[in-house]
Every structure is written in structure tokens, then in C-alpha cells.
Residue frames as qw, qx, qy, qz and C-alpha x, y, z in Angstrom:
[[0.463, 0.803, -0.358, -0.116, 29.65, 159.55, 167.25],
 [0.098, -0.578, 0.810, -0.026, 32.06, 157.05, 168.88],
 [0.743, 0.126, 0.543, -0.371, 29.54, 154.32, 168.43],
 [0.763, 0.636, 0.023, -0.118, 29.96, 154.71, 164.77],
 [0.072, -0.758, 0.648, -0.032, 33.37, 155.39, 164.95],
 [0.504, -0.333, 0.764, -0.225, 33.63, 152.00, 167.16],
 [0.692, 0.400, 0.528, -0.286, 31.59, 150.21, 164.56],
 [0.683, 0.618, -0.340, 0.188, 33.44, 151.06, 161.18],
 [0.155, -0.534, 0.825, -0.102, 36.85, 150.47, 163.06],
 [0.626, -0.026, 0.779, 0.019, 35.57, 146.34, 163.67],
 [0.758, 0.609, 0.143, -0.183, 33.90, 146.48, 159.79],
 [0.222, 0.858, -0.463, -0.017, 37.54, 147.59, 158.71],
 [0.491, -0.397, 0.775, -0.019, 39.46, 144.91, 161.15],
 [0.814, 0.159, 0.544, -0.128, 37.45, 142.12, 159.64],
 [0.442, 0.832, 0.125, -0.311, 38.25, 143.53, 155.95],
 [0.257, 0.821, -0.509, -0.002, 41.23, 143.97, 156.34],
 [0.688, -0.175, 0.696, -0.105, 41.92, 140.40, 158.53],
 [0.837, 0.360, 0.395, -0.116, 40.33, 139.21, 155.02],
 [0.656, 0.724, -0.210, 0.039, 42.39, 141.03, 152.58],
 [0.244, -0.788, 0.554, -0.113, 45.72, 140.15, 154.62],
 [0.532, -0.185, 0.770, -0.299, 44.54, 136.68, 155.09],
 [0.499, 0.215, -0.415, -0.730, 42.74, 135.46, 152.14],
 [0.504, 0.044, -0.849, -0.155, 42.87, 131.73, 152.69],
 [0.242, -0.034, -0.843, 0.479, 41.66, 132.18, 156.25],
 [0.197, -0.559, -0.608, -0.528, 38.18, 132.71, 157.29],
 [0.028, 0.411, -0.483, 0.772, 37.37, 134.85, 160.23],
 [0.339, -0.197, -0.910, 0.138, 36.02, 132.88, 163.20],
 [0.307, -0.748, -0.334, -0.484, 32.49, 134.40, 164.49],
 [0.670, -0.663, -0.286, -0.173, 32.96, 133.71, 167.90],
 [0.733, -0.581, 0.034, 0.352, 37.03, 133.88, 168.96],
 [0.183, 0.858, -0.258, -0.405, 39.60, 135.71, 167.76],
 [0.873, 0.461, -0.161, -0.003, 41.44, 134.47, 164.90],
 [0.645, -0.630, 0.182, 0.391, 44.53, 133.04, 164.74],
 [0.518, -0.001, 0.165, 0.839, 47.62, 135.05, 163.12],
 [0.059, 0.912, 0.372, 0.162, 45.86, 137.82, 163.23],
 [0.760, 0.061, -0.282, 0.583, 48.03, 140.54, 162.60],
 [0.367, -0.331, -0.406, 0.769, 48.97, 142.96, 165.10],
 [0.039, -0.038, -0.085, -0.995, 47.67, 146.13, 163.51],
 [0.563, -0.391, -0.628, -0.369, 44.07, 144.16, 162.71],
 [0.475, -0.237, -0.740, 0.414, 44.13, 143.67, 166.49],
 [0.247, -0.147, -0.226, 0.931, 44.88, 147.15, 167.25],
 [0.319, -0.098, -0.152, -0.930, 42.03, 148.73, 165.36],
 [0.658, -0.459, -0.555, -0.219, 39.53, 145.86, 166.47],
 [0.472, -0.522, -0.487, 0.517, 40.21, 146.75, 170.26],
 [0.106, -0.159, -0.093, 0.977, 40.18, 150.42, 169.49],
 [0.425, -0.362, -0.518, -0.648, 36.29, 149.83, 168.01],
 [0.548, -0.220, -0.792, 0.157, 35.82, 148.46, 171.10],
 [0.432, -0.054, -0.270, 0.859, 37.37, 150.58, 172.99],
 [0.149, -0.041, -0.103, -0.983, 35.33, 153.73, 171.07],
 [0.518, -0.357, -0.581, -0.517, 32.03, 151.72, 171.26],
 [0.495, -0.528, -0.690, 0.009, 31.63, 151.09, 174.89],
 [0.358, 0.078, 0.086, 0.926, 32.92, 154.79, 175.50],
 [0.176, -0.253, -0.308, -0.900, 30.48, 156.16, 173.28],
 [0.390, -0.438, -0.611, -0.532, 27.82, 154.18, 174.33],
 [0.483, -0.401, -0.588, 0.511, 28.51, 154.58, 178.20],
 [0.158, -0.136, -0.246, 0.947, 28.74, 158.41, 177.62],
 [0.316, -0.330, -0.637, -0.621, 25.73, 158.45, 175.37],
 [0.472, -0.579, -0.663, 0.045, 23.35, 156.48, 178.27],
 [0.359, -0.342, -0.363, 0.789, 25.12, 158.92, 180.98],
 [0.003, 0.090, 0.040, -0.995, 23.67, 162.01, 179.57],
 [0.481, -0.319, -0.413, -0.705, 20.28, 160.86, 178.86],
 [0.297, -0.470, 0.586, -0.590, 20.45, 160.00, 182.82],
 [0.725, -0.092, 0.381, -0.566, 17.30, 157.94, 183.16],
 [0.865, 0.268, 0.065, -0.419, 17.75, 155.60, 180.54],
 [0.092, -0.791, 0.604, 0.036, 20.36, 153.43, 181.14],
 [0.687, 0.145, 0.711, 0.044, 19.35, 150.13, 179.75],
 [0.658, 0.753, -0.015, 0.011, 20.23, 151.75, 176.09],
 [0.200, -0.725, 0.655, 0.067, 23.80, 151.28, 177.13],
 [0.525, -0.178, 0.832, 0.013, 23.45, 147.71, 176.34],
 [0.578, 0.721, 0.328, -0.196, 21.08, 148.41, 173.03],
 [0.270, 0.911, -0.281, -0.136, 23.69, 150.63, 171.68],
 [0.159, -0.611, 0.755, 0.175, 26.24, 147.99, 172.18],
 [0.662, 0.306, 0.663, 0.165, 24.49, 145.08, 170.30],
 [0.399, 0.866, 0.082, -0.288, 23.44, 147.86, 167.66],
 [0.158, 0.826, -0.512, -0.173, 27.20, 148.96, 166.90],
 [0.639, -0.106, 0.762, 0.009, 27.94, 144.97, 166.82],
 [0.676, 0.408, 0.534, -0.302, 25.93, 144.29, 164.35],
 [0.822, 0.562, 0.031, -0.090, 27.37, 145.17, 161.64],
 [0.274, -0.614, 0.737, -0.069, 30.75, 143.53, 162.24],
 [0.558, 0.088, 0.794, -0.224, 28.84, 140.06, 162.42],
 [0.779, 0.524, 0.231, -0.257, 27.42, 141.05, 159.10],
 [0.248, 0.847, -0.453, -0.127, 30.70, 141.57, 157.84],
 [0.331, -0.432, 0.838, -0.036, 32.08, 138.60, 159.25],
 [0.754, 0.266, 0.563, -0.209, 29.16, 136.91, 157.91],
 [0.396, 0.819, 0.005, -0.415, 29.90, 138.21, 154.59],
 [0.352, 0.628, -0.694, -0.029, 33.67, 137.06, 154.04],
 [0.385, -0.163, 0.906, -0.062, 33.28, 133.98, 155.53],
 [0.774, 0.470, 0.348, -0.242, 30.35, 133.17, 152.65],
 [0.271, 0.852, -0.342, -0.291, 32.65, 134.54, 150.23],
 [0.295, -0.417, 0.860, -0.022, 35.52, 132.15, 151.77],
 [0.534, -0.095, 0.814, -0.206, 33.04, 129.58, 151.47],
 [0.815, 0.448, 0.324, -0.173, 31.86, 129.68, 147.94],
 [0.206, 0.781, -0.576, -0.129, 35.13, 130.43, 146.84],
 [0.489, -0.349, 0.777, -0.189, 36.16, 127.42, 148.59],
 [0.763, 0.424, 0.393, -0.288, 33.20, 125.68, 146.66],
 [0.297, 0.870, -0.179, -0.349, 34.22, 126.87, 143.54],
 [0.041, 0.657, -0.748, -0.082, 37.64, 125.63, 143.87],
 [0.441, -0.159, 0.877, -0.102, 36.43, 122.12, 144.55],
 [0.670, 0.637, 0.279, -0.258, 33.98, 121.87, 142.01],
 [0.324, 0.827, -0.395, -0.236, 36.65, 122.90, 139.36],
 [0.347, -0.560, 0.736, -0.158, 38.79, 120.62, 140.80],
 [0.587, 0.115, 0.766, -0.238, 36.40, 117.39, 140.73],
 [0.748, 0.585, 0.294, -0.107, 35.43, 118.26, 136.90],
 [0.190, 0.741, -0.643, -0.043, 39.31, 119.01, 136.11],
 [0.323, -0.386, 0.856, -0.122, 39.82, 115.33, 137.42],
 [0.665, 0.303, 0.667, -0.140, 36.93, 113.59, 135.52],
 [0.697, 0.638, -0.172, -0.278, 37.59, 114.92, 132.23]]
């Protein structure tokens, strides 16, 4: 249950990063920059609730503690899609704007 938890919390950060930010795309790999303080807060508390969940998770099924590392790509995953998501946006938006732009300038 904290896995999920951990896992809408980053979907949310990113979301909200986007709807705060608009003009700024979120960077896959580092953290962004102005990123503001609350965004932070709930993207380390996904964290936080994912490797938690997924530590207590592995612990009680004793033997199988190489799903400790499963469960954390899993609960990843859709973060990355999210990220993947508003940065396309960004980028055809982006498009968009230039395109307009380039046939606003030739008429």
C-alpha cells in the first residue's frame, strides 16, 4: 500500500511541477531547477513511502528479497511516464508555437 502511495505522490510532484511551471519542462534525470518547495516535499515523501513499502513488503515474504528492487523500478515507472508525458506536451506545444510563429512572419 505504500508502494502505491509512494508512486501517486511522484505522479502528483511531476503534475503539479508542470502546472506551477508551465514554461519549464521537467528534466528526466536531475532534479529541476526552481522547483518549488512543496513539489519537493511530496516527491521525497513518494520516495520516502516507496522504499518503506517496498523494504517492508520483501521483509515479510522473508525469502524473496530480490523483489525489493522489482518493486522499486515498478513504483518508478509511472513517474517516468508522467514525466514522459509533460515533457511531449512541453514539446509540441513548443512546436506549435514556432510553427505559428514562422507562418505569422511569412504572411
Amino acid at each position: 500500500m505504500l508502494v502505491a502511495a509512494g508512486a501517486a505522490m511522484q505522479v502528483v510532484s511531476v503534475l503539479w511541477f508542470e502546472r506551477l511551471r508551465p514554461g519549464i519542462p521537467y528534466p528526466m534525470w536531475t532534479f529541476p531547477t526552481r522547483e518549488p518547495g512543496r513539489v519537493r516535499a511530496v516527491r521525497i515523501a513518494g520516495v520516502a513511502f516507496i522504499i518503506f513499502g517496498s523494504t517492508m513488503f520483501t521483509s515479510a515474504l522473508s525469502g524473496l528479497w530480490f523483489l525489493a528492487p522489482v518493486a522499486v523500478a515498478l513504483a518508478f515507472a509511472p513517474m517516468l511516464a508522467a514525466i514522459y508525458l509533460v515533457n511531449g506536451a512541453f514539446t509540441s506545444s513548443s512546436r506549435q508555437r514556432a510553427q505559428s510563429a514562422s507562418s505569422a512572419s511569412s504572411d
